[in-house]
C-alpha positions as CSV (number, residue, x, y, z in Angstrom):
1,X,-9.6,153.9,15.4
2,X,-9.8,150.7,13.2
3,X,-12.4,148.9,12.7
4,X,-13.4,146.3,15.7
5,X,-12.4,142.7,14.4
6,X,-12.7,139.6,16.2
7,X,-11.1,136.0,16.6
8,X,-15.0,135.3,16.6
9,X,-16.2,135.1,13.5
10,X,-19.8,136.1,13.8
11,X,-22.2,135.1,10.5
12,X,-25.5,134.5,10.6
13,X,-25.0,132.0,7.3
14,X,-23.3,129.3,9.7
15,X,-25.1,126.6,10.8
16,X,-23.2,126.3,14.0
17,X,-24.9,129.3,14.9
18,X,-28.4,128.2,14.0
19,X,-27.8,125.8,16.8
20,X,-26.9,128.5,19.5
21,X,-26.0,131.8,18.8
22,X,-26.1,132.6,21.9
23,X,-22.4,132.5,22.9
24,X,-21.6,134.2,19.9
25,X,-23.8,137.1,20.9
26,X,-22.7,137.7,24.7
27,X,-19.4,137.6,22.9
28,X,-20.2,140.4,20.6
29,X,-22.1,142.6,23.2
30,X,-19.2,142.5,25.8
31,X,-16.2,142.8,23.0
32,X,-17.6,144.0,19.9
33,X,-20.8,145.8,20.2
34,X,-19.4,147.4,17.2
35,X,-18.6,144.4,14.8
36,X,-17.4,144.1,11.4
37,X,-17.5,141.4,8.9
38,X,-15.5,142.0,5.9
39,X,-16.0,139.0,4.0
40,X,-19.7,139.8,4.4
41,X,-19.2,143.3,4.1
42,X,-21.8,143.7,7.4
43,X,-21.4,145.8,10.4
44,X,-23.7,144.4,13.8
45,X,-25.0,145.9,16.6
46,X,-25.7,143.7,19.5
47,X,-26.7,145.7,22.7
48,X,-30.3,146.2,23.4
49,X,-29.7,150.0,23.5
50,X,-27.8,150.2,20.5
51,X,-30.6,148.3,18.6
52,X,-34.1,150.2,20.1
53,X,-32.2,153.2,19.1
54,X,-31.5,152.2,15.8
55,X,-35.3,150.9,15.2
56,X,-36.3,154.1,15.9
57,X,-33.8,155.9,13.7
58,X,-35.5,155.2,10.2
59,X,-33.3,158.3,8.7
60,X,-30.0,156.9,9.6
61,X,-30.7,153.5,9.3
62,X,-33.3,152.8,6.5
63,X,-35.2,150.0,5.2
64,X,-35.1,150.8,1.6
65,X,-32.3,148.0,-0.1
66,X,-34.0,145.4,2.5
67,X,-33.9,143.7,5.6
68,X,-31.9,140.3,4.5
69,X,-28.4,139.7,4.1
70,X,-28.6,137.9,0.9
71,X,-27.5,139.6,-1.6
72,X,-30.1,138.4,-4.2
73,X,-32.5,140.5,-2.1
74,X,-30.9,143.4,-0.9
75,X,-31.0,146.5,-3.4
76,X,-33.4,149.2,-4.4
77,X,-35.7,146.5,-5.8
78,X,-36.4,144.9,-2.1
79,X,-39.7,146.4,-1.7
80,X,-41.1,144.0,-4.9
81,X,-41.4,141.0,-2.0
82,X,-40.8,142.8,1.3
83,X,-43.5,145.1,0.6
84,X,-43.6,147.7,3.2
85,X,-40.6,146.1,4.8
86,X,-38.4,147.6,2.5
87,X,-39.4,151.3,2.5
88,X,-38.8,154.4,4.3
89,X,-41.4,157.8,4.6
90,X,-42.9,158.2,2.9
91,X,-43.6,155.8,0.7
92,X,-43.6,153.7,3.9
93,X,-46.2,155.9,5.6
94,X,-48.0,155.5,2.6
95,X,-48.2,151.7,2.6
96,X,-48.5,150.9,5.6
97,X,-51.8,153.1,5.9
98,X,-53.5,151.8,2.6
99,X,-52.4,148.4,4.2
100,X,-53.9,149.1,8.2
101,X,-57.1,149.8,6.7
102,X,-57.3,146.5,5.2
103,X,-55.3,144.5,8.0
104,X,-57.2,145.9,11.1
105,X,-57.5,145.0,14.7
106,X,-61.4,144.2,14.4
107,X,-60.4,141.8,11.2
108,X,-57.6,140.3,13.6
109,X,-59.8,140.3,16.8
110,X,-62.9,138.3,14.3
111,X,-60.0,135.5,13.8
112,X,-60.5,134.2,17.2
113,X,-62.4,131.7,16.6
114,X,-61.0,130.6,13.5
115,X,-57.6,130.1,15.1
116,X,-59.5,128.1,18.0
117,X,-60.9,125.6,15.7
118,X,-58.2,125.0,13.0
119,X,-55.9,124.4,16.4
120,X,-58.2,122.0,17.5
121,X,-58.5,120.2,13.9
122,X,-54.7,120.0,14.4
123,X,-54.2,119.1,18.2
124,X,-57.3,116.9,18.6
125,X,-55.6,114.0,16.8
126,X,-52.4,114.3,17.6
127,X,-52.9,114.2,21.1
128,X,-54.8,111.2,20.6
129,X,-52.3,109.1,18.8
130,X,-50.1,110.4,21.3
131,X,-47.2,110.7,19.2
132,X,-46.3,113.5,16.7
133,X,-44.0,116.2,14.9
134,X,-45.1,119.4,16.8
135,X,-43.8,121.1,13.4
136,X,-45.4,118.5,10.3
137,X,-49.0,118.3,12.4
138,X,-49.5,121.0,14.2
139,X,-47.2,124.5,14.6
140,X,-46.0,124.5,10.7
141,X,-50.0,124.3,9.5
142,X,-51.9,126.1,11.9
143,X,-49.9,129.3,11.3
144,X,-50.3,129.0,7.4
145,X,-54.6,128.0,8.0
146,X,-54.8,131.4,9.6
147,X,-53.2,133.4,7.1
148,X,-54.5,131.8,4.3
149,X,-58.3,131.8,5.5
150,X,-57.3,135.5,6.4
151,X,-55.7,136.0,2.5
152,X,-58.9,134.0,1.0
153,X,-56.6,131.0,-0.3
154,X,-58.0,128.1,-0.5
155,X,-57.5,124.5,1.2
156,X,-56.3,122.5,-1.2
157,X,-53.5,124.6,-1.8
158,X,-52.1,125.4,1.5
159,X,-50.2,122.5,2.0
160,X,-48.1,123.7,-1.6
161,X,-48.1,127.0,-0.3
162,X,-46.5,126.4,2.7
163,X,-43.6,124.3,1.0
164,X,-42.7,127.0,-1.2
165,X,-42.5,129.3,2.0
166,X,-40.1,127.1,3.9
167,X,-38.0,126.8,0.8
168,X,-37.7,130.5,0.5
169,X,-36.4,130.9,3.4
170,X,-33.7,127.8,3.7
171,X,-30.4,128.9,3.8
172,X,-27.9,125.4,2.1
173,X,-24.5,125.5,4.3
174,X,-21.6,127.0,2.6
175,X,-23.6,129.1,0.0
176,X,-24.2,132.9,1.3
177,X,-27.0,133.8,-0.4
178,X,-31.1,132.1,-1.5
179,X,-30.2,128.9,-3.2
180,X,-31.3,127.8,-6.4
181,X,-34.2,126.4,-5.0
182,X,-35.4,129.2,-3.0
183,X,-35.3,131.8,-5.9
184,X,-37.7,129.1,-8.0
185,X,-40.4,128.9,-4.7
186,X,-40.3,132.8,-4.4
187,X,-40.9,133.1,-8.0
188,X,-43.7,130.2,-8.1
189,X,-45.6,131.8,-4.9
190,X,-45.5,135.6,-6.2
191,X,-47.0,133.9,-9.7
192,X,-49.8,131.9,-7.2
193,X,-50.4,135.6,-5.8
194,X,-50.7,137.3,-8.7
195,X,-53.5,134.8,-9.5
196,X,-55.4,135.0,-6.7
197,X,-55.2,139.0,-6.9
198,X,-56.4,138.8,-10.8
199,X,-59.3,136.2,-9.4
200,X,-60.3,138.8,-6.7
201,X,-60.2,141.8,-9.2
202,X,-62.5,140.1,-10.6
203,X,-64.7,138.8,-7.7
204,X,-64.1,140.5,-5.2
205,X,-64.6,138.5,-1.1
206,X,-64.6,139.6,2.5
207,X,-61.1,138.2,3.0
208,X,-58.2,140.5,3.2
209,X,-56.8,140.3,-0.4
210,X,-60.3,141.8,-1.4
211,X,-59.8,144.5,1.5
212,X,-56.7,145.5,0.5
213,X,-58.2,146.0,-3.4
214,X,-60.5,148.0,-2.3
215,X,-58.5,149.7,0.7
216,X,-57.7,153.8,-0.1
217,X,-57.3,157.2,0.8
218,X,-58.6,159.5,-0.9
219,X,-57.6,158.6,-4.5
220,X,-54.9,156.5,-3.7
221,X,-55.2,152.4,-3.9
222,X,-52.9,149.8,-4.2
223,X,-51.6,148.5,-7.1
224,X,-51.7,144.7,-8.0
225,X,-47.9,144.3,-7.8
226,X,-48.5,146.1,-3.9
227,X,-50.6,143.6,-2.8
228,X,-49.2,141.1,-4.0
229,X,-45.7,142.2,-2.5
230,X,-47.7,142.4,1.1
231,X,-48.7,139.0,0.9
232,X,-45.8,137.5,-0.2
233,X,-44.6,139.4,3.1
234,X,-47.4,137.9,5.1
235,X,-46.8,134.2,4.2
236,X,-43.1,134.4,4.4
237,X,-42.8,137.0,7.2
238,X,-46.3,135.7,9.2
239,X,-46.4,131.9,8.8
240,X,-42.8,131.4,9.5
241,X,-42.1,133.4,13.0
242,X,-45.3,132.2,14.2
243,X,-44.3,128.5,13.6
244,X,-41.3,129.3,15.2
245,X,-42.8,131.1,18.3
246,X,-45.2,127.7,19.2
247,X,-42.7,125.5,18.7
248,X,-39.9,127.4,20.7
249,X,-42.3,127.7,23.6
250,X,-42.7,124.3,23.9
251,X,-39.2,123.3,23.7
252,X,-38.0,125.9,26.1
253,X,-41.2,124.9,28.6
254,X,-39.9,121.2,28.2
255,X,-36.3,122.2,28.9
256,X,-37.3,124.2,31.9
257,X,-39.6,121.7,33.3
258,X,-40.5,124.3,36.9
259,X,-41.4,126.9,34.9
260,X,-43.5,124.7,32.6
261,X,-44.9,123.5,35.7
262,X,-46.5,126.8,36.1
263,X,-48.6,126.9,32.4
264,X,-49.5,123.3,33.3
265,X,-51.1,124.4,36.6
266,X,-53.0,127.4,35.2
267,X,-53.5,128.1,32.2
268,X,-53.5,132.3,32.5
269,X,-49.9,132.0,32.8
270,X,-49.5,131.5,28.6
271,X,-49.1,135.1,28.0
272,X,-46.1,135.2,30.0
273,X,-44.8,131.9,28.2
274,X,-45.5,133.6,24.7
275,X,-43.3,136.6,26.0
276,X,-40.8,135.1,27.5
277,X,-40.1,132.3,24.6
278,X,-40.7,135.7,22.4
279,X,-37.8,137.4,24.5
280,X,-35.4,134.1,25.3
281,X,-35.0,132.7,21.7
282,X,-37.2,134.9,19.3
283,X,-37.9,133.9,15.9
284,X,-36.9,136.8,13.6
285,X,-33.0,136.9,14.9
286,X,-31.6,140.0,12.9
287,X,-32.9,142.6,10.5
288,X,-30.7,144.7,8.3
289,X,-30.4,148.2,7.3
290,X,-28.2,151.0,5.5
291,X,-26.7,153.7,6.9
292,X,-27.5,156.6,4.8
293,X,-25.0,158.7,6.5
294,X,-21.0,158.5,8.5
295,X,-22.2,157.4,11.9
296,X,-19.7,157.0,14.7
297,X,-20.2,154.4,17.5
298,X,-18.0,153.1,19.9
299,X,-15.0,154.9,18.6
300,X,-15.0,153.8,15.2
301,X,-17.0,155.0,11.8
302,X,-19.5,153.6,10.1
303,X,-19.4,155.1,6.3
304,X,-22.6,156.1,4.7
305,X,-23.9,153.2,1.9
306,X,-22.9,150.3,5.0
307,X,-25.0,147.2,5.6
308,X,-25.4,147.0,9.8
309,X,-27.2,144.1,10.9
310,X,-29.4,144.9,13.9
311,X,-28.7,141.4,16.2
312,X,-32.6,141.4,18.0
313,X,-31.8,138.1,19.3
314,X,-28.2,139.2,20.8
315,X,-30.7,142.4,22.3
316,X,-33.2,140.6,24.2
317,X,-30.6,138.4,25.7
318,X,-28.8,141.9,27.1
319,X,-27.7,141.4,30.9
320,X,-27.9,146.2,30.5
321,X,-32.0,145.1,30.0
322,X,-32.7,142.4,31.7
323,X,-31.3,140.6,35.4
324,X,-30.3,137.2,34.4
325,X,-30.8,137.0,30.8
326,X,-30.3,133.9,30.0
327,X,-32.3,132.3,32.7
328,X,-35.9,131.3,31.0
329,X,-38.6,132.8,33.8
330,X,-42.0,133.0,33.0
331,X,-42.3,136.0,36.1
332,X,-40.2,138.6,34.4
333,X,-41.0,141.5,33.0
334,X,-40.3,141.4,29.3
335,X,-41.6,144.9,28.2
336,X,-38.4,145.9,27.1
337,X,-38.2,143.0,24.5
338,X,-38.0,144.3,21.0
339,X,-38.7,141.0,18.6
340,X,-41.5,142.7,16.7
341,X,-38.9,145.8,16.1
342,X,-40.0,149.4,16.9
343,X,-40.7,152.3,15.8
344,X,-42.4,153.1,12.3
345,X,-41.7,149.2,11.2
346,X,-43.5,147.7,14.5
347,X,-44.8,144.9,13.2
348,X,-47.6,145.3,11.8
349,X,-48.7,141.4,12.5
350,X,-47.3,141.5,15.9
351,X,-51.0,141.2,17.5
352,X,-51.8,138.2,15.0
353,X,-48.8,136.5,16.3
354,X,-49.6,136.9,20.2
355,X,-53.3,136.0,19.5
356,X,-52.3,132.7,17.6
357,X,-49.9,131.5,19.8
358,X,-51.9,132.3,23.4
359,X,-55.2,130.7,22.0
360,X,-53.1,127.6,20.4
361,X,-50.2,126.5,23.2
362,X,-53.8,127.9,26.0
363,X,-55.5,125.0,23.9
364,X,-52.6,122.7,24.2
365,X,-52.4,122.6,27.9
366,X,-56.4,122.4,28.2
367,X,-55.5,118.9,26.3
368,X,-52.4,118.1,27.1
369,X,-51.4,116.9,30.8
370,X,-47.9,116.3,30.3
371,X,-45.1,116.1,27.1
372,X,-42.1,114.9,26.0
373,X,-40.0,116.0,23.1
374,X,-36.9,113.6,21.5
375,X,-34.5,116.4,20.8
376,X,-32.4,113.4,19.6
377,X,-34.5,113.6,16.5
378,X,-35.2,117.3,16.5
379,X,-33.8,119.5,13.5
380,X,-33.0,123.1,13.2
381,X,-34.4,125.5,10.6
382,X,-31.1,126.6,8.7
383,X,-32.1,130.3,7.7
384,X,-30.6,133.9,8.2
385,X,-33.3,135.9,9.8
386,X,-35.7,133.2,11.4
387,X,-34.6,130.8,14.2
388,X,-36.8,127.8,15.0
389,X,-37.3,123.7,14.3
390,X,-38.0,122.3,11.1
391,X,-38.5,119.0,13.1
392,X,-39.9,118.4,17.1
393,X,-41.0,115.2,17.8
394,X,-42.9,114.8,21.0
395,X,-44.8,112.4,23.1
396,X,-47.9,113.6,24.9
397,X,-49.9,112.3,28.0
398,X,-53.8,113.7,27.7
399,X,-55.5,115.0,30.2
């Protein structure tokens, strides 16, 4: 059987897409679960089953040229900024345990109340001035405070660091690929890490860089260029989906004004608006993999060495998962979404995420007694994997 083409041209490069890929992806998972892109040279999966299976599958589908489409960072040498990301077992398995005994879930849990006051440092005035950028003053820093307090990086550099990380991950319109642009931050903000690595060789902290020094097993440690790899992960990876998350959750609360009505009335309903924003429109959109051997779905086969894009955002919209999936209702069940992946490549930052984002948007509605956002002025993040605002400029009434 031929390949499945389509007078839809599904790429995750086109900014019309960044708007809504919504349509695109009921599109795909009704008449191309199977889809092929040959100018891309990508295959997609789009149905949720199709893409929990393949999470789990980390022998047929590995990580090991990458999880982006650009092909500047897909090959054998992916792992040198996507860390962990980009490995299978068991150098994976490796990893990703010198790395948990570093990055645990006490030295996550003893963030708390770090993440309560740099979200009030940010909220407090700019819910009194009553006017603000949800993204410049509060959602695009807060995210970047935690993981640099977590990383041991200082203040005055955060605001730098931060730049660089939205530039690494800003897709221009019309080129396929990292600009220019992008390749120059990446390179700047792996030479910062390297730095602050050297510095805590030298004296060592109790912040996570120093952890991850001085994590091992048995004989084995981490090299430099490993921990530097995994934090270049956690800046890019970390502070950009989180930013994403609080700002999505407020723009899909405003645009479904009853079900906001609920979070504004009691505050123990955020967890369900952090799991339905992460299910509705999820940050991290796609992840790629290679198929390491002919697989056959839907009819048609997939030859060993292909790209296949696995379409997480296309998944948790899936009418086969969820009743009415494109209604946004805080009183679903959403265990069945799969935004932080599965598998051996859960995410490891997947708690970190939740624990931000309930303590910040409980915090906003504590302070905050009604909003309005100027989607007029709003402006979409143009990027392959990560969906989300660049700009969000709301009004707020205080309690």
């Amino acid at each position: 059987m031929p390949a499945p083409h389509s007078t839809y041209d599904y790429s995750p490069y086109d900014y019309a897409i960044h708007e809504d890929p919504y349509p695109a992806y009921r599109w795909l998972r009704d008449q191309a679960p199977l889809y092929r892109n040959d100018e891309l040279d990508f295959w997609a999966i789009s149905r949720h089953a199709d893409v929990s299976a393949a999470f789990r599958d980390h022998a047929r589908y590995s990580s090991v040229n990458g999880v982006s489409l650009d092909p500047s960072a897909w090959g054998p040498a992916a792992h040198r900024t996507m860390s962990f990301l980009a490995m299978d077992p068991p150098t994976h398995t490796r990893m990703r345990n010198l790395v948990s005994k570093g990055f645990t879930p006490r030295r996550v849990r003893g963030l708390e109340a770090d993440i309560l006051r740099l979200t009030r440092r940010y909220l407090g005035p700019a819910v009194a001035a009553g006017e603000f950028d949800v993204i410049a003053d509060f959602a695009g820093r807060l995210p970047m405070d935690v993981i640099s307090e977590l990383m041991g990086v200082p203040e005055a550099d955060r605001d730098e660091v931060r730049r660089l990380a939205d530039l690494v991950v800003h897709r221009e319109e019309g080129l396929n690929d990292i600009p220019p642009v992008g390749m120059e931050a990446a390179l700047v903000l792996a030479g910062y890490y390297e730095d602050l690595v050297a510095e805590r060789r030298r004296r060592p902290g109790s912040d996570l860089t120093s952890a991850l020094l001085a994590a091992q097993e048995g004989k084995d440690r981490m090299t430099d260029e490993e921990v530097i790899a995994f934090l270049f992960l956690m800046v890019v990876a970390g502070n950009e989906t989180t930013t994403k998350l609080l700002a999505n959750a407020l723009y899909w609360g405003w645009r479904n004004p009853e079900q906001l009505a609920k979070v504004l009335a009691d505050p123990g309903v955020v967890p369900a608006w952090v799991e339905e924003t992460l299910r509705f429109d999820t940050s991290s959109q796609m992840i790629a993999r290679t198929v390491t051997e002919e697989t056959e779905l839907y009819g048609t086969r997939v030859p060993a060495g292909e790209r296949m894009l696995l379409l997480i955002g296309a998944a948790n919209r899936d009418e086969r998962a969820f009743a009415d999936p494109d209604a946004y209702d805080l009183d679903r069940d959403t265990a069945p979404l799969i935004s932080f992946g599965g598998g051996r490549h859960f995410c490891l930052g997947a708690n970190l995420a939740r624990l931000e984002a309930r303590l910040a948007l409980t915090e906003f509605v504590r302070v905050v007694r009604a909003y309005d956002l100027d989607a007029g002025r709003a402006v979409r993040v143009h990027s392959v994997n990560v969906r989300g605002f660049a700009a969000l400029p709301m009004t707020v009434t205080p309690r």
